[in-house]
C-alpha positions as CSV (number, residue, x, y, z in Angstrom):
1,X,32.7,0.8,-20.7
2,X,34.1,-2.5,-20.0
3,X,31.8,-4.8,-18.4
4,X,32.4,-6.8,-15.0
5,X,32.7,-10.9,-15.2
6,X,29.3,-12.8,-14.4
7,X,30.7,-13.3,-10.9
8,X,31.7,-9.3,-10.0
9,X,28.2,-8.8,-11.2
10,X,26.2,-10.9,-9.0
11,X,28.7,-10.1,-6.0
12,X,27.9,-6.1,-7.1
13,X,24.2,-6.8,-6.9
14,X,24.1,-8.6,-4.0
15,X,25.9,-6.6,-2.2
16,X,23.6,-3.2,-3.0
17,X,20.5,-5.9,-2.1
18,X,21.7,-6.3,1.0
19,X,21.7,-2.8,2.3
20,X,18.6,-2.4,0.8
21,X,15.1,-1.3,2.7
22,X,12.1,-0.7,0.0
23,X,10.8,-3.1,-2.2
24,X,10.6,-0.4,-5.0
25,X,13.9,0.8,-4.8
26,X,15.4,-2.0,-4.7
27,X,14.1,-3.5,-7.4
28,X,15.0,-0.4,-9.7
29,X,18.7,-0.1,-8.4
30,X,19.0,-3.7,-9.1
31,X,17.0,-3.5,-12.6
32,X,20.1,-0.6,-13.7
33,X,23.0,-2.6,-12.2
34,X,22.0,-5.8,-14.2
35,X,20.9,-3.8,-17.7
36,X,24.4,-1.9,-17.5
37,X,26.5,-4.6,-16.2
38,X,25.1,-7.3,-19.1
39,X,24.8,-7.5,-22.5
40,X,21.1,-6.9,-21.9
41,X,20.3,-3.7,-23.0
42,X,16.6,-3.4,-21.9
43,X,14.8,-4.5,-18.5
44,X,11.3,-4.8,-16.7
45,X,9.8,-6.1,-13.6
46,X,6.1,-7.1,-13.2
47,X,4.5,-7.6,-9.8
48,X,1.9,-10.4,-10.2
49,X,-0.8,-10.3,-7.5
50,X,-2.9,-13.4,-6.2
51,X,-5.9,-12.8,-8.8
52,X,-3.2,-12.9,-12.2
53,X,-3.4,-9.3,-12.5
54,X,0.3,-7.1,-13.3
55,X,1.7,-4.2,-12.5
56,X,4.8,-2.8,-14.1
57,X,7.0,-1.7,-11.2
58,X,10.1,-0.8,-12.8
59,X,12.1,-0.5,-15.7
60,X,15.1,0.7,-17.5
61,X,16.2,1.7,-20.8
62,X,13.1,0.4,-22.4
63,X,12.8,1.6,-26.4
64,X,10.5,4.5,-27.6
65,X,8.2,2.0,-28.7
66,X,7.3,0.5,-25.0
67,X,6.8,3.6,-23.4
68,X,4.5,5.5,-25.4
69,X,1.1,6.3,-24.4
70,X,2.5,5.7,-20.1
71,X,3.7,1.9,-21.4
72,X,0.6,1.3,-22.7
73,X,1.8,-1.4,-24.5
74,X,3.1,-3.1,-21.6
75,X,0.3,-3.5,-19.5
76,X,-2.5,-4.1,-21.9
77,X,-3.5,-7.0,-24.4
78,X,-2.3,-11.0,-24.0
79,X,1.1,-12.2,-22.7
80,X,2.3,-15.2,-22.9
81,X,4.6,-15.0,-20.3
82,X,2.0,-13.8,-17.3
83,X,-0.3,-16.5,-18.3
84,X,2.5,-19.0,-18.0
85,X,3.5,-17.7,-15.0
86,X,-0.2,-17.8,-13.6
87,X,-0.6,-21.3,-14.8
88,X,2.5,-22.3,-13.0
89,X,4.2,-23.3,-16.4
90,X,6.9,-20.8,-16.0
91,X,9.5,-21.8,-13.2
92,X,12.4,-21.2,-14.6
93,X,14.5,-18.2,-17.1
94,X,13.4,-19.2,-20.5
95,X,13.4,-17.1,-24.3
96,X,10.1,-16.2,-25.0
97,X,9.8,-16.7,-28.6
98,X,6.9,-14.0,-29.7
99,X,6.1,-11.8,-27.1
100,X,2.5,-10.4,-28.6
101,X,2.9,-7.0,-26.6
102,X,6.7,-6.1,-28.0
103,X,5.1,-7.5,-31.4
104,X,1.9,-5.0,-30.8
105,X,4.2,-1.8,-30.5
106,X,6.8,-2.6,-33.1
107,X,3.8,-2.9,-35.5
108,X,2.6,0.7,-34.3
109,X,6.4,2.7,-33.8
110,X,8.2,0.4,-36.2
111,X,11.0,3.0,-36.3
112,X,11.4,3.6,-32.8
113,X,11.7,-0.5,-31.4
114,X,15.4,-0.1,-30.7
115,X,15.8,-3.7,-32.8
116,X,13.8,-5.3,-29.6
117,X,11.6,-8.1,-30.7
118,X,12.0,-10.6,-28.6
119,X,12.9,-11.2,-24.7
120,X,13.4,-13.5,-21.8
121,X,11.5,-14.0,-18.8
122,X,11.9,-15.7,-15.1
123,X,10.0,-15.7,-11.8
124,X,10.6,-13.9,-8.6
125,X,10.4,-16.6,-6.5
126,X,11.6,-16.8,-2.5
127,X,11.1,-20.4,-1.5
128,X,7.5,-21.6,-2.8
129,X,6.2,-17.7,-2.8
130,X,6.2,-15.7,-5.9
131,X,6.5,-12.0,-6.5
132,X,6.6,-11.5,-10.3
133,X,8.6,-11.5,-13.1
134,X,11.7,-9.9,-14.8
135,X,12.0,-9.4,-18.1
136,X,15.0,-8.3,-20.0
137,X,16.0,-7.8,-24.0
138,X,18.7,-7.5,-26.3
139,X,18.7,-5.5,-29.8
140,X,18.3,-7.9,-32.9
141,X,18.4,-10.9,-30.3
142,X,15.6,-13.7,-31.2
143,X,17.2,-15.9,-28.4
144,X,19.0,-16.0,-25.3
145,X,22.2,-17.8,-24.6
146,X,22.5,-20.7,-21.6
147,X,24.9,-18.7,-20.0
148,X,22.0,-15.5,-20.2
149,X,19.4,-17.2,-18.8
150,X,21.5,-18.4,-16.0
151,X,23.1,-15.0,-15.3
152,X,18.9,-13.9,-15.1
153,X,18.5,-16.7,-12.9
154,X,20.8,-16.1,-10.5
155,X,19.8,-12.4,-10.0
156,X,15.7,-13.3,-9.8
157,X,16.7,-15.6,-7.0
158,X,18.0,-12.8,-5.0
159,X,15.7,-9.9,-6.1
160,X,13.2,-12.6,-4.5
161,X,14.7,-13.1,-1.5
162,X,15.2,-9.4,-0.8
163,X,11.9,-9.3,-1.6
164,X,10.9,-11.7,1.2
165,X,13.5,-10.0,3.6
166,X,12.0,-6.4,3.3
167,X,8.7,-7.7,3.7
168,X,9.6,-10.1,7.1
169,X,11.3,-6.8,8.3
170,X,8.7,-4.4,7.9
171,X,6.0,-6.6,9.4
172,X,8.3,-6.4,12.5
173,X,8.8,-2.8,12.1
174,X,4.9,-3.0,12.1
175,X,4.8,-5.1,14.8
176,X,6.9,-2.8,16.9
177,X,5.7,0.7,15.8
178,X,2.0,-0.9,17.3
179,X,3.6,-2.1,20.5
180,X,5.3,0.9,21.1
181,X,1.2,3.2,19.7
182,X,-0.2,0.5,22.8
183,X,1.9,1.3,25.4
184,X,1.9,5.3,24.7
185,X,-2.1,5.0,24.6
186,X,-2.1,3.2,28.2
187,X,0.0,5.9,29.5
188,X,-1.6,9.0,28.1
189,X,-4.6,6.8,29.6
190,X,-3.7,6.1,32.6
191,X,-1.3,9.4,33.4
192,X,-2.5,12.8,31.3
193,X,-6.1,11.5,30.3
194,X,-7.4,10.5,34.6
195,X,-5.3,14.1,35.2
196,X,-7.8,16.2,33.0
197,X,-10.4,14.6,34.2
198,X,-9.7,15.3,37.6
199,X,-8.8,18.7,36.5
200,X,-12.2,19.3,35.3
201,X,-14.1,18.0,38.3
202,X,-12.2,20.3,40.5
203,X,-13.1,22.8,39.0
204,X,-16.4,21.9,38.8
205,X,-16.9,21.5,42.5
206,X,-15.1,25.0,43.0
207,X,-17.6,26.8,40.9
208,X,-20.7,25.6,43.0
209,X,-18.7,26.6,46.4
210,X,-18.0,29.7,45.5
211,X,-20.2,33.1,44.7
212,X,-17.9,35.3,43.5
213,X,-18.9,36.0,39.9
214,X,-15.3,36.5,38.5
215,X,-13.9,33.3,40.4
216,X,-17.5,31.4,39.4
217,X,-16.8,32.3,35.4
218,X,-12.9,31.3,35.8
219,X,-13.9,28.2,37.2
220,X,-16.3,27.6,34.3
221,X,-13.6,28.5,31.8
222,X,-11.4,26.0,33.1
223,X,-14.8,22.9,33.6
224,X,-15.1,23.9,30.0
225,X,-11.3,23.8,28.7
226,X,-10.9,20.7,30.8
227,X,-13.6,19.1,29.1
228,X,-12.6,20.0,25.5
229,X,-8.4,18.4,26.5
230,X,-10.2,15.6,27.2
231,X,-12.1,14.9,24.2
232,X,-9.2,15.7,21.9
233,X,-6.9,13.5,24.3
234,X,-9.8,10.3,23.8
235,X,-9.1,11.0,20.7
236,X,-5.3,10.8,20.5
237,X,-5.8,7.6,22.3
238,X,-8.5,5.9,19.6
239,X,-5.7,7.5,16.7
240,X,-2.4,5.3,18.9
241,X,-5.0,2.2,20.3
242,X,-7.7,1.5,18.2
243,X,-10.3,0.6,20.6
244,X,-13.1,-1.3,19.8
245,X,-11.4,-3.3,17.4
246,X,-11.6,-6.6,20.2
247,X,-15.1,-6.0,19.0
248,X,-14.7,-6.1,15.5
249,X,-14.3,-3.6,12.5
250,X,-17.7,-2.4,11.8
251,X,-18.5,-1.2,16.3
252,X,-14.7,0.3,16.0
253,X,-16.0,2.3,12.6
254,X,-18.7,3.5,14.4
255,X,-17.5,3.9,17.6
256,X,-14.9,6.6,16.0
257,X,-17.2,8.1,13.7
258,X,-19.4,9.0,16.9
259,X,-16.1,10.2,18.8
260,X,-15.2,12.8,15.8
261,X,-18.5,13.9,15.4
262,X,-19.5,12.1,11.8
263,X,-22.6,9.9,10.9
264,X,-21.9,6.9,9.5
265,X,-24.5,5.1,7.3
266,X,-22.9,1.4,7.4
267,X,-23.8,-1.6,5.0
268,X,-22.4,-4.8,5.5
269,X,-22.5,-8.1,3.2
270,X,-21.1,-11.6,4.3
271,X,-19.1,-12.5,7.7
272,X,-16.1,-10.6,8.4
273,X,-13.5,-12.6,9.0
274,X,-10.4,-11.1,9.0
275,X,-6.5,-11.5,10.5
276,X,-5.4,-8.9,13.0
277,X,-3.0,-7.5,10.4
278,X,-5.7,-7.0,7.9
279,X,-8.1,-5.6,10.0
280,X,-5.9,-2.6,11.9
281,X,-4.8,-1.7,8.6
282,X,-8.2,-1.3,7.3
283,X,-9.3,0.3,9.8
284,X,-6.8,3.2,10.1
285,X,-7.3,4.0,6.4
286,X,-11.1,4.4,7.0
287,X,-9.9,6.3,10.3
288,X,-8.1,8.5,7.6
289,X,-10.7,8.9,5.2
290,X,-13.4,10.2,7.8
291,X,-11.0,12.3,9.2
292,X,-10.4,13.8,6.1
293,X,-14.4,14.1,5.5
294,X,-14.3,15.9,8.9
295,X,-11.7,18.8,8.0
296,X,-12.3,19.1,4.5
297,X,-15.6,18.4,2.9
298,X,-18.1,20.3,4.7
299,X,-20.4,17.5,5.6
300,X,-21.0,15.1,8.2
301,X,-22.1,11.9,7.1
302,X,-20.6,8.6,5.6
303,X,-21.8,5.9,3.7
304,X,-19.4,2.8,4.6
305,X,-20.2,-0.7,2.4
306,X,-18.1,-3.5,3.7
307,X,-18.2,-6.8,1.5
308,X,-16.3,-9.9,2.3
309,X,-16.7,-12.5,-0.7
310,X,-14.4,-16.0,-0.3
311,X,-11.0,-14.3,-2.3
312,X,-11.5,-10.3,-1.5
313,X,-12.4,-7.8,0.9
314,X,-14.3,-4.7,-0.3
315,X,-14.7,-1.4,1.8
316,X,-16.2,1.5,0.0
317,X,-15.9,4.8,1.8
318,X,-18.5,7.5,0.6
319,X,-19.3,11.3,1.1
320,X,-21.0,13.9,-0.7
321,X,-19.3,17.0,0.5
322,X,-16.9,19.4,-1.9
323,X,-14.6,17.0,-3.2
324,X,-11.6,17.9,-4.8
325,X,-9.3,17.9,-8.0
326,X,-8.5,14.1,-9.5
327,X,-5.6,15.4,-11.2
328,X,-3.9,16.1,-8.4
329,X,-4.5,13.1,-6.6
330,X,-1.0,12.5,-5.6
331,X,-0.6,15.9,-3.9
332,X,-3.9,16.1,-2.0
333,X,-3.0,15.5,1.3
334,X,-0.7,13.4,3.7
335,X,-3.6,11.4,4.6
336,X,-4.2,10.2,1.3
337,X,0.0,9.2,1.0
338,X,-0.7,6.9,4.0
339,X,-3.5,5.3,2.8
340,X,-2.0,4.4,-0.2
341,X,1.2,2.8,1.8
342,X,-1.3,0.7,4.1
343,X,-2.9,-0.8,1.3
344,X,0.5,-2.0,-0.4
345,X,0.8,-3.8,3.0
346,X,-1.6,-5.9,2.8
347,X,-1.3,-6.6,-1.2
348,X,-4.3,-5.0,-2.0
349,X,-5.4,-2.2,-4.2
350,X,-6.9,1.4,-3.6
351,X,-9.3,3.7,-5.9
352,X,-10.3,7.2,-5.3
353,X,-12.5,9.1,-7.2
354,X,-13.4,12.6,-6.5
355,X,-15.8,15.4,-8.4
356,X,-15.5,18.7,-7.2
357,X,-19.1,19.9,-5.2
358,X,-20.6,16.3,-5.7
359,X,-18.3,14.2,-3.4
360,X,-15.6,11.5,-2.8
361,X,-15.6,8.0,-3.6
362,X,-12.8,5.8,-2.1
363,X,-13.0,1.7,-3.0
364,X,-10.9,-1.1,-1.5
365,X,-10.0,-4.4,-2.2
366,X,-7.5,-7.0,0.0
367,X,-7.2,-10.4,-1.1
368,X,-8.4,-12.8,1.6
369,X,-6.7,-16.3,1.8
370,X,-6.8,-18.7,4.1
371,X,-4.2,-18.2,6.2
372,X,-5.5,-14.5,6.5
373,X,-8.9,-15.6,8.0
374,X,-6.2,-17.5,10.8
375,X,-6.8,-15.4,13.5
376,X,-3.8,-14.2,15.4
């Protein structure tokens, strides 16, 4: 296959970034176009979070000898190259001359290295923010040509900014998805919610005017039914409007827990302090895991430790009801699905841990900043 000039590349790749709407996606479709449309034959991307720590989010074509044992390889031991970028050494594409992880698996799989030893390395940068790294290679390469590194350059400087513009347009998406939650729980509120309740004071009054014991017990029937549309429709309204949260995390926890019927047992260490953003999030996961305690576990009671140290935010969400299989984590539930996306919106990270008839265990952690604490 012939490949494109330099300049029908980066026109390709910008234009698939542009049409582009998920961060992971993205970076994968634009990880294959560059691989095949270089002389690069190998490619990764790390994600780098505030605390220094990696994640490999994508890759393609990488050799035998990266990907055994789930990449092990690639996300364990020293590199140069993170530590560089963490130090803010790194700023621009350069050849990493020994790179201690390709090194580490070529000493293991020696047959199986594809001729990859050596690779280079810039940041995914949007303005003064950084996302990462990418990383390509090249068989029986030692170093990268000037006209390489540029080519690299070029494509991490838009792989960053579609970074930055999927972010900026999901927090409006956000923004507008709680608008629109708002204004549906004012009028379910304000409309179907004051019409049930009316309902069931009607029929209230009718049962006490009347004697006759078949009209008396339909009466009761609908008091009763009444009663019940109204609790599930207060609770509708907490799952669209989160109230309670104008009076912080921990009385909205409880205020829910109390609404769905669970007992929460609530520990709470330093002064939360968190943005808007942060907060709603957290709290609709925890509004998922206790519904999920409700339907599933057999029990009724929570343990909930919230920690708030100078860098993180901790939440800890306990029960001790029937738990469920580990292995099969990722096709548990819905609820679970949506946790896991809330977290990635607020750059933090989520561990669940779950033994069959002793209980689940789910642990959170949000990096706090500054300009989170801003309220909005």
């Amino acid at each position: 296959m012939v490949q494109p000039t330099r300049l029908a590349l980066l026109k390709e790749i910008a234009e698939y970034l542009n049409e582009e709407t998920e961060i992971y996606a993205m970076m994968h479709g634009a990880l294959k176009r560059l691989i095949e449309g270089s002389s690069f034959s190998t490619g990764w991307i790390f994600f780098i979070n505030e605390d220094g720590i990696q994640e490999m989010v994508a890759d393609y074509h990488l050799p035998p000898s990266l990907m055994k044992e789930d990449c092990k390889n690639m996300n364990e031991g020293t590199c140069w190259c993170v530590q560089a970028y963490n130090s803010e050494r790194l700023t621009k594409a350069s050849n990493i001359i020994h790179c201690s992880r390709i090194s580490a698996a070529n000493q293991k799989y020696q047959d199986e290295s594809a001729d990859i030893t050596h690779h280079a390395t810039v940041p995914l940068r949007s303005g003064s923010e950084k996302f990462g790294l990418l990383n390509v290679a090249s068989p029986k390469t030692v170093k990268y040509s000037e006209e390489d590194l540029e080519l690299l350059e070029s494509v991490a400087f838009q792989i960053g900014s579609t970074i930055k513009r999927i972010e900026l347009t999901n927090q409006e998406k956000e923004a507008a998805r709680l608008n629109e939650r708002n204004r549906l729980a004012r009028d379910l509120h304000d409309s179907v919610n004051q019409m049930l309740f009316s309902l069931k004071l009607t029929a209230h009054a009718a049962y006490g005017m009347t004697k006759e014991p078949v009209s008396k017990k339909a009466f009761q029937t609908i008091e009763t039914t009444s009663q019940q549309a109204v609790n599930e429709m207060r609770a509708l309204i907490w799952q669209l409007k989160p109230v309670g949260l104008e009076h912080g995390l921990v009385n909205a926890i409880k205020r829910y827990c109390e609404l769905i019927g669970i007992e929460p047992e609530i520990q709470v260490e330093g002064l939360i302090d968190l943005s808007s953003s942060i907060e709603e999030h957290v709290y609709r996961i925890v509004q998922e895991a206790v519904n999920n305690i409700k339907k599933h576990t057999n029990t009724h009671q929570v343990r909930l430790s919230l920690t708030q140290t100078e860098h993180h935010f901790n939440v800890t969400i306990a029960d001790e009801g029937k738990g469920f299989n580990s292995d099969l984590i990722g096709e548990t539930s819905h609820g679970i699905h949506n946790m896991k996306q809330r977290i990635k919106q607020i750059h933090g990270q989520i561990e669940i841990n779950s033994i069959i008839n002793q209980g689940t265990s789910i642990q959170l952690q949000i990096p706090v900043t500054s300009r989170d604490k801003e309220h909005e």
